[in-house]
C-alpha positions as CSV (number, residue, x, y, z in Angstrom):
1,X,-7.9,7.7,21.4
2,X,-8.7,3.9,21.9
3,X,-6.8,1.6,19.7
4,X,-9.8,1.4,17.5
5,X,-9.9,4.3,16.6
6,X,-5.7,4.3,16.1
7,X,-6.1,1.4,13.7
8,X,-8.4,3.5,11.6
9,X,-6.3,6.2,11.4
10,X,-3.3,4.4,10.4
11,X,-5.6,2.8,7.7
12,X,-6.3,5.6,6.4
13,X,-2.9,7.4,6.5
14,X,-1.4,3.9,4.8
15,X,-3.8,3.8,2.0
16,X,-3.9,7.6,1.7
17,X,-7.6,7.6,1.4
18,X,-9.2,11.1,2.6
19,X,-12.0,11.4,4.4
20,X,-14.1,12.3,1.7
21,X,-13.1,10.3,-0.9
22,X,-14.2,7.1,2.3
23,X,-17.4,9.0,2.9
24,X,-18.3,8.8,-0.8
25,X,-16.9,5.1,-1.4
26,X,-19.3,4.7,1.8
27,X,-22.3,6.1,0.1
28,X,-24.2,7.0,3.6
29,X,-21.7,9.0,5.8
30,X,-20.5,12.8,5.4
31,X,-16.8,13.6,5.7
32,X,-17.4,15.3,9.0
33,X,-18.8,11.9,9.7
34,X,-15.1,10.2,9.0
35,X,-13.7,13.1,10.7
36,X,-15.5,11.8,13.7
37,X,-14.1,8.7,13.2
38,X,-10.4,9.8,12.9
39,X,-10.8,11.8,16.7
40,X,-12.5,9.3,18.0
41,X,-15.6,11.2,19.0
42,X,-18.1,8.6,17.7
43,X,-17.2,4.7,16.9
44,X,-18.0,3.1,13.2
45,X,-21.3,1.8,13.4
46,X,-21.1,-2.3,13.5
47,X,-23.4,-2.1,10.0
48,X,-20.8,-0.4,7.6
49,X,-17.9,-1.8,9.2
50,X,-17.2,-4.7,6.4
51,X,-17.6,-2.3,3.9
52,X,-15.0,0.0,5.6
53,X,-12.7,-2.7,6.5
54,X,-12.9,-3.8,2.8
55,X,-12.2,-0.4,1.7
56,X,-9.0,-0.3,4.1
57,X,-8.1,-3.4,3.5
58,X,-8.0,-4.5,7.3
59,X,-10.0,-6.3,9.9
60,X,-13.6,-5.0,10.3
61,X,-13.2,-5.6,14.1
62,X,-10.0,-4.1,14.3
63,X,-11.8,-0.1,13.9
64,X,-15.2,-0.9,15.3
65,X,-15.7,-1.3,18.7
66,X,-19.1,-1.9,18.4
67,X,-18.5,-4.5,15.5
68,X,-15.9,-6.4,17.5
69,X,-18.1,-6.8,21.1
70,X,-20.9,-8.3,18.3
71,X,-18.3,-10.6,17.2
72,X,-16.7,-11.3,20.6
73,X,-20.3,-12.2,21.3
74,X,-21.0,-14.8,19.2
75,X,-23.5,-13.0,17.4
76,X,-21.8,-12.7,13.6
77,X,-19.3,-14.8,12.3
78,X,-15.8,-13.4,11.5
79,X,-15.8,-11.2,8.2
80,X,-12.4,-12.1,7.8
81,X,-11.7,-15.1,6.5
82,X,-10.3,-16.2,3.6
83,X,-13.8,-16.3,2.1
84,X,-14.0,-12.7,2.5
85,X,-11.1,-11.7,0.3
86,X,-12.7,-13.9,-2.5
87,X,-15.5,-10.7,-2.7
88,X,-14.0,-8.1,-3.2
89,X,-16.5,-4.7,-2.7
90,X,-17.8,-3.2,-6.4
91,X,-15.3,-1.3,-8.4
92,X,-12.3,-2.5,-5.7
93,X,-9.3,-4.9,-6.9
94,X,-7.6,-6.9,-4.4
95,X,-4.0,-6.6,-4.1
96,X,-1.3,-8.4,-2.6
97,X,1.8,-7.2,-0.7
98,X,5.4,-7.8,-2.0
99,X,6.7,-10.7,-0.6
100,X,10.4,-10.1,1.2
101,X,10.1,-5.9,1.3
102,X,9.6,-4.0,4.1
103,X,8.2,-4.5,7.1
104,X,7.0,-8.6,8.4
105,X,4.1,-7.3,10.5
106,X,1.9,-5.1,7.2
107,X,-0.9,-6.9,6.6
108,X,-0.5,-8.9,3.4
109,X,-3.5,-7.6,0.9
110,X,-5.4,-3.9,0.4
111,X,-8.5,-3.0,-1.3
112,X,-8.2,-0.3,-3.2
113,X,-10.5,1.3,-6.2
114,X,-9.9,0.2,-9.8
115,X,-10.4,3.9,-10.5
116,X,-7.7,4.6,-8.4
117,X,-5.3,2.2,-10.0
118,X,-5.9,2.7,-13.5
119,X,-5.3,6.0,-13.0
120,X,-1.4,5.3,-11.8
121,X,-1.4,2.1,-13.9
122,X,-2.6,3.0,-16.9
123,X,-2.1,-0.3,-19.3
124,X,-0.3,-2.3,-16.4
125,X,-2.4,-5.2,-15.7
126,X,-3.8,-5.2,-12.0
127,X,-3.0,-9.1,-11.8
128,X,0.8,-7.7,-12.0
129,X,0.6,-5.4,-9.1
130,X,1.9,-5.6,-5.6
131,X,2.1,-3.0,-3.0
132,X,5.1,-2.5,-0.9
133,X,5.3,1.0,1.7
134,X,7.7,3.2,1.1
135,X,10.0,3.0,4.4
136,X,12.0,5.9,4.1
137,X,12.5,9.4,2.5
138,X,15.2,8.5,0.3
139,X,12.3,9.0,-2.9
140,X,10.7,12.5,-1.5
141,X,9.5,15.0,-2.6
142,X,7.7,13.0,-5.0
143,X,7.4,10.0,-3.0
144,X,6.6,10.2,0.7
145,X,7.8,8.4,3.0
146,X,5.2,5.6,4.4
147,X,3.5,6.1,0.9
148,X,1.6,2.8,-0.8
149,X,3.6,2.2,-3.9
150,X,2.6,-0.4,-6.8
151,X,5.2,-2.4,-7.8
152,X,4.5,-4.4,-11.5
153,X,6.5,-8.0,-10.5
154,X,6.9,-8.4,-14.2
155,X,9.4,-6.0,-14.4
156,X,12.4,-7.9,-13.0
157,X,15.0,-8.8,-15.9
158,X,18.3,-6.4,-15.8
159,X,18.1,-6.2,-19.5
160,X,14.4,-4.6,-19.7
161,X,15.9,-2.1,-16.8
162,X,14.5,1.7,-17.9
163,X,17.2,4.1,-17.7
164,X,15.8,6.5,-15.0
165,X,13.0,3.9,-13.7
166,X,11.9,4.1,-10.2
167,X,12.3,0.0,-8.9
168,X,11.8,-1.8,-5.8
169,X,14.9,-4.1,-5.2
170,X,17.0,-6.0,-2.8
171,X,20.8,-5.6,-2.2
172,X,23.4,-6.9,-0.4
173,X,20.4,-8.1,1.9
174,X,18.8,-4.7,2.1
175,X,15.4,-3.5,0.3
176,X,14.6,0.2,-0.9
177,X,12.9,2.2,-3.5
178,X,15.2,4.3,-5.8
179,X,15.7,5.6,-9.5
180,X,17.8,3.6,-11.6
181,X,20.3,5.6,-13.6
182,X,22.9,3.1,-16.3
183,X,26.6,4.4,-16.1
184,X,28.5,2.5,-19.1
185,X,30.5,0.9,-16.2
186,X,28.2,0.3,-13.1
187,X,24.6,1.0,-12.2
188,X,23.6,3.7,-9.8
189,X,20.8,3.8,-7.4
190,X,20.0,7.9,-6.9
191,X,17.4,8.9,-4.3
192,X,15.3,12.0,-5.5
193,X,15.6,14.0,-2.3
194,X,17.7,16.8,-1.2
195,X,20.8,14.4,-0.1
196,X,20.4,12.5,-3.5
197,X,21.4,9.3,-1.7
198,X,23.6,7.3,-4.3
199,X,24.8,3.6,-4.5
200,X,26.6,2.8,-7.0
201,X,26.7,-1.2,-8.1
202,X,29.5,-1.6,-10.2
203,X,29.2,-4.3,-13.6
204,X,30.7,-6.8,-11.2
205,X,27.9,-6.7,-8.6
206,X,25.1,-6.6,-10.5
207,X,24.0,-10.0,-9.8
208,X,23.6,-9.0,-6.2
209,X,20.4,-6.3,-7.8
210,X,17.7,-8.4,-7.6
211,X,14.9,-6.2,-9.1
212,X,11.5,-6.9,-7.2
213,X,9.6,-5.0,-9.5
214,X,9.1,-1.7,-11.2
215,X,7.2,1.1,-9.2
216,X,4.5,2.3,-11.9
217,X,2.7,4.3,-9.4
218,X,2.0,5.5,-5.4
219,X,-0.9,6.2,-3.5
């Protein structure tokens, strides 16, 4: 597997698009197509490799081999740019990662398919959205880790908190995903898996929760 092919898988497995639902969003290529892809039997053509890319929400040249040695030739320009973000491919909403969570090295926006998130949103504006990845299993079953999750930034103040709410936060110089569950006396932070990893912030701490967000949905 050549690391083309290795940053299309991860692309895939980060935006938790399947094979089919690319090959449709595509419009030209099978699934068995993309499955080709994934082992590495056959490259992305250099012709659909924006449109992929855009899809992903990564570099077109970083998953086609043949698209890269046309642009390390000098004979297209780099689809890249900030220009490209400004068109966004039709029925796809560009969104931006949460700044100070997780990882440094993500790549800082994803397209993803307005289907998609007003399906998870439902009334949540898109413009309100961020996407963070879940970095460990502290949230599974229901969310896996590595799992895109959309965070709406407007969500922030303690006193709008949702009893039971799933938020993104920092504390104590630490970020992480977890349920919110009021106690009359502290604020507890419960993980939904089989541990049910608990951190309690007692009424004197609070200020250290800095909510980044509630988590309205995950891909």
């Amino acid at each position: 597997m050549n690391k083309y092919t290795e940053a299309f898988v991860a692309a895939m497995d980060q935006t938790g698009i399947r094979s089919r639902t690319l090959a449709a969003q595509v419009g030209t290529f099978s699934d068995n197509s993309v499955a080709q892809w994934r082992s590495g039997r056959r490259p992305i053509p250099a012709e659909y490799a924006v449109k992929i890319a855009k899809i992903l929400g990564v570099p077109p040249e970083s998953i086609s081999q043949p698209y890269d040695r046309l642009l390390q030739s000098g004979a297209i320009a780099s689809a890249n740019g900030p220009e490209a973000w400004a068109n966004p491919p039709a029925g796809h909403a560009l969104i931006e990662r949460l700044p100070g969570f997780g990882r440094s090295d993500e790549q800082e926006r994803l397209w993803l398919p307005e289907l998609m998130l007003r399906r998870e949103l439902g009334a949540t504006p898109i413009e309100n959205i961020r996407w963070v990845t879940q970095q460990s299993r502290t949230m599974e079953p229901e969310i896996k880790r590595h799992a895109v999750i959309l965070v709406d930034i407007s969500a922030t103040r303690h006193e709008d908190v949702v009893d039971g709410g799933v938020y993104a936060y920092e504390l104590w110089g630490r970020t992480d995903v977890r349920r919110v569950a009021i106690r009359r006396d502290s604020w507890v932070l419960v993980g939904d898996n089989e541990d049910r990893t608990k951190t309690a912030v007692p009424a004197a701490d609070l200020p250290d929760l800095q909510l980044l967000g509630m988590v309205v949905g995950w891909l």
